[in-house]
N, C-alpha and C positions, 0 to 999 in steps of 0.2 A: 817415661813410664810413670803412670800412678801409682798412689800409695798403697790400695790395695793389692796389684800386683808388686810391690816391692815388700809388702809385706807375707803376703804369701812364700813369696822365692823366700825371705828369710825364716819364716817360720818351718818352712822344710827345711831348711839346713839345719834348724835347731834339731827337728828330730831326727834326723839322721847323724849328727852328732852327739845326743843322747843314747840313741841304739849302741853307735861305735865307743861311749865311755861306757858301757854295761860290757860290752865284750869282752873290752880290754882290764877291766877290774878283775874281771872271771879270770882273766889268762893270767892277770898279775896275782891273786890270790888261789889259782893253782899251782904256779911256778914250783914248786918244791912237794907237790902233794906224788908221792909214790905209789906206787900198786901194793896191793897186802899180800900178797899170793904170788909164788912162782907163775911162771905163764902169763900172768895178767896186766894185759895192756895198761901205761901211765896215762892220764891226761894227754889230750892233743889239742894243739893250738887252736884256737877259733881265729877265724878269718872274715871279715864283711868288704862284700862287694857293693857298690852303686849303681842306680842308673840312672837315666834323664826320666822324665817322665811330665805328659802335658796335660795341664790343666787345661779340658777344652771350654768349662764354664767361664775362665777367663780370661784362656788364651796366653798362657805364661808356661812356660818350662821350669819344672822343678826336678828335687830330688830326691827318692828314695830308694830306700833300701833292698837292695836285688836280692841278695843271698847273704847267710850266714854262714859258713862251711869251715869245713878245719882244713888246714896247713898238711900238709902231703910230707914235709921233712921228718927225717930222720930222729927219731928219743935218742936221748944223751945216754951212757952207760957210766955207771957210777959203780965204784970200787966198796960195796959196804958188804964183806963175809957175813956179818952177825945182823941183817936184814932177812925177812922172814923172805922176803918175794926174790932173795941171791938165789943166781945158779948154781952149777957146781963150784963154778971158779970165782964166786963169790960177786960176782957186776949182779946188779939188775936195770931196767929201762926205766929211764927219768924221764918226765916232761919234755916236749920241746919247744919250751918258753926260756925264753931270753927275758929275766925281770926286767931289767937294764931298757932292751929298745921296747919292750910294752911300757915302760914309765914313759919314756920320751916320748911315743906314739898317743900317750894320755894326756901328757902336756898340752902336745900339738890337737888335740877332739879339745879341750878347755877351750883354748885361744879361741878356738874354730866358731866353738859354739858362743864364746862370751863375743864376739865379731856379729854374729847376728844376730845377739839378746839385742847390742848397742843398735842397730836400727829401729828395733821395736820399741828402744826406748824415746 
């Protein structure tokens, strides 16, 4: 393989590992953001999908970003009576971000991406 196409494939992984550390920031800096208001939905996870994708000007398989979408699970219910957004019984819907596996999930987009800074270097 050429340098060019070895550059290419890397520099796509770079950006799609850029895209996927913006996600994960947003999930890891709404973790704990609540609803203000009875009825109203918390935060929902963001999600990013991949796909292959060909470069036919130089004939090399990369990769980009298919979709961003949000995580289909369940909000956490949280015990806080003297929260504006409690029901009667005092829960209302939390996030459902896990800070914990978004750190770890960020960890692993750093690696990802500083792997193929190091070719380009």
């Amino acid at each position: 393989m050429d340098l060019v196409k070895s550059l290419k494939i890397s520099a796509s992984g770079m950006d799609v590992q850029s895209v996927r550390l913006r996600v994960l920031a947003e999930n890891i800096a709404n973790a704990d953001s609540l609803p203000g208001e009875p009825g109203a939905q918390p935060y929902r996870r963001k999600v990013i999908s991949f796909q292959n994708a060909l470069d036919r000007a130089i004939g090399v398989e990369t990769v980009k970003v298919r979709k961003i979408g949000e995580a289909k699970g369940e909000f956490q219910r949280r015990y806080d009576p003297n929260h504006p957004a409690a029901d009667k019984d005092g829960f209302l819907l939390a996030p459902n971000v896990n800070a914990l596996i978004e750190m770890m999930d960020f960890r692993e987009a750093q690696q990802s991406y500083q792997a193929n800074l190091s070719v380009l270097e």
